[in-house]
LOMAR-546469 format. One line per 2 residues: number of its first residue (from 1); for each residue x, y, z of C-alpha. Coordinates in Angstrom, 3 decimals. Layout:
BEGIN
NUM> X,Y,Z; ...
***
This chain:
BEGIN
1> 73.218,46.159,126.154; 74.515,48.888,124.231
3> 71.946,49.529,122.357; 69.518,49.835,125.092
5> 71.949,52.635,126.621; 71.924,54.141,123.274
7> 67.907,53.826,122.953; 67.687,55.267,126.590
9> 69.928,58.149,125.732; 68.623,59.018,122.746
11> 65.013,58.730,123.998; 65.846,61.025,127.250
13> 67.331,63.631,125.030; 64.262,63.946,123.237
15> 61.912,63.642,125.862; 60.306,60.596,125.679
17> 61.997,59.109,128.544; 62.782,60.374,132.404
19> 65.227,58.538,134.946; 62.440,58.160,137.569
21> 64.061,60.297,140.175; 63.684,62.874,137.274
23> 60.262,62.485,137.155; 58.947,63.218,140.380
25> 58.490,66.727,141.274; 57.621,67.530,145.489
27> 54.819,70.589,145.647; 53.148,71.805,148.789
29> 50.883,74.699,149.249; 47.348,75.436,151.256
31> 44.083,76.542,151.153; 41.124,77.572,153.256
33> 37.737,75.895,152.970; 34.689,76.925,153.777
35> 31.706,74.039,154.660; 29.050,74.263,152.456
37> 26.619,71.281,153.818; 27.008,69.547,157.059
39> 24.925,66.412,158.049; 25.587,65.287,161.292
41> 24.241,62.156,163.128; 23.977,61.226,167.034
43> 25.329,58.198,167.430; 25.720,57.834,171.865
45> 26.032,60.490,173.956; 29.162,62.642,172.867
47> 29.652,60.158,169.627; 28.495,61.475,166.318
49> 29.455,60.391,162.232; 29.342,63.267,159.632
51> 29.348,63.859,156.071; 30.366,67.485,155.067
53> 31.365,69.279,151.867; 33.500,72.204,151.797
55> 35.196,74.348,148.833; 38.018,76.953,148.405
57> 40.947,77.633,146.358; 44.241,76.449,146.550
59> 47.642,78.093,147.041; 50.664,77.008,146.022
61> 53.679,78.236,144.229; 53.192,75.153,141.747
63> 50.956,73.807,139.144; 47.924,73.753,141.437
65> 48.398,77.322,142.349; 44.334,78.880,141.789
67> 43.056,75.510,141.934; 39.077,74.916,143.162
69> 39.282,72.654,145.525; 35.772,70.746,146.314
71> 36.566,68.257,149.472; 33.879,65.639,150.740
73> 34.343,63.716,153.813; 33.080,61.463,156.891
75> 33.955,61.476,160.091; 33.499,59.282,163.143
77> 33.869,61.486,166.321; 33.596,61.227,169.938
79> 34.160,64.093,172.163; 35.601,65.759,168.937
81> 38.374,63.093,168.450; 38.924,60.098,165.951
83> 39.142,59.613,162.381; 38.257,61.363,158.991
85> 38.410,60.258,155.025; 37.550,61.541,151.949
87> 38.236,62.547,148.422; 39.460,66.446,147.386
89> 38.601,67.213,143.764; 41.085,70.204,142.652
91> 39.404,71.671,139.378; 40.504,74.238,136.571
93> 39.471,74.459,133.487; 39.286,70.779,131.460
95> 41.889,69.683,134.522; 40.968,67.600,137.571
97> 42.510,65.608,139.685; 40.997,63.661,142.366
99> 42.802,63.118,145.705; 41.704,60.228,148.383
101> 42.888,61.302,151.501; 42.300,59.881,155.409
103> 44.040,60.999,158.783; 42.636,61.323,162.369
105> 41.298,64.616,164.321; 41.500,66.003,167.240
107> 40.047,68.402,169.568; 41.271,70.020,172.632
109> 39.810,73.055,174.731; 41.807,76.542,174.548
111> 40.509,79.438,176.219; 37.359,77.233,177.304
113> 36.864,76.838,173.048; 37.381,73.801,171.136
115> 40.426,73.770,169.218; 40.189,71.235,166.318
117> 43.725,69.530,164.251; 43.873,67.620,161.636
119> 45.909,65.164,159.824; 46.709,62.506,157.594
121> 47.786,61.027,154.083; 46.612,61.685,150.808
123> 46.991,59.924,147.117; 45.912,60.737,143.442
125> 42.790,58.429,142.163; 42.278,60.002,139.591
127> 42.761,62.752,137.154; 41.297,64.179,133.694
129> 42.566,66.547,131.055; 46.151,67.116,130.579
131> 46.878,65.355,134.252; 45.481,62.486,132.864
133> 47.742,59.675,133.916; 49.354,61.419,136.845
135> 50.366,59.763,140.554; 50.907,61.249,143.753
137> 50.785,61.086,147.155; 52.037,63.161,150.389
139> 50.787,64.644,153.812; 48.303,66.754,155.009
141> 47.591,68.656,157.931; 45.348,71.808,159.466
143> 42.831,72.883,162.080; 39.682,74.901,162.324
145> 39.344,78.735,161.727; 35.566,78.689,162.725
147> 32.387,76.116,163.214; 32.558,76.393,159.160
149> 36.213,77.130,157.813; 38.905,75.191,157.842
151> 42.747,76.270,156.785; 44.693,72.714,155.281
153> 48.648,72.786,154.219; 49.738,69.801,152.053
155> 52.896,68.346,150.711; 54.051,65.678,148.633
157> 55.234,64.488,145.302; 54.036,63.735,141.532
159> 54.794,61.705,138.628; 53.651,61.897,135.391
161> 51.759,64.432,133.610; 50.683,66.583,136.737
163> 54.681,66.327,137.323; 55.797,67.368,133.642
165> 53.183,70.270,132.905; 53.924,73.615,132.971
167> 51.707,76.270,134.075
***
């Protein structure tokens, strides 16, 4: 047993090795996106499914600060209310990492306009590069700007490389 301890130690001081409550780092930050295709499909009267795509950059004071974000989704609405999923690709350089996220929207009428939330839960698939390797997972929530922009705050918290790196 004491030579585990030692091993740990010795492997912590140089690196190698993070208590795991050391190793996850929490991040939040934003960004607006702007639909870039739109397919929508009647389904009954007031009930529709739709696949969009939308891109922007993100903003944090973290290591996805100036990130493109690329975010493709479906959604099964009636009236303007019920659920949404999809994956968010944040991009730079040789970096990606891929983000599965799914929450439920709603709509509500302000000023006799639509007024359109959103919110959910999001976790890492996947990621390339130097985040190669990396976890996470946190919350998400936002509302419409426009018909075709969207605004989007997240938080939550990483392991691994994404965690480590330094910007």
């Amino acid at each position: 047993m004491k030579s585990l301890t030692a091993l740990i130690a010795g492997l912590t001081a140089l690196g190698f090795f993070t208590p795991a409550s050391a190793a996850e780092k929490h991040e939040s930050g934003s960004f607006d996106n702007t639909i870039v295709k739109r397919e929508t499909l009647p389904v009954a009267e007031g009930h529709i499914l739709q696949l969009s795509e939308a891109t922007g950059i993100n903003k944090s004071g973290g290591r996805f600060d100036g990130y493109n974000v690329s975010c493709r989704e479906t959604a099964d609405l009636n009236l303007g209310n019920g659920s949404h999923s999809g994956y968010c690709l944040f991009t730079k350089g040789n970096e990606e990492q891929d983000v599965k996220y799914g929450g439920k929207i709603a709509t509500e009428m302000k000023e006799g306009h639509p007024f359109t939330t959103f919110g959910g839960d999001w976790t890492v698939v996947n990621a390339t590069g130097p985040l190669a390797g990396s976890k996470g997972k946190g919350t998400y929530s936002g509302y419409f700007t426009a018909e075709d922009k969207y605004h989007t705050d997240w938080k939550g918290s990483f392991s691994g490389p994404a965690a480590m790196a330094k910007r």
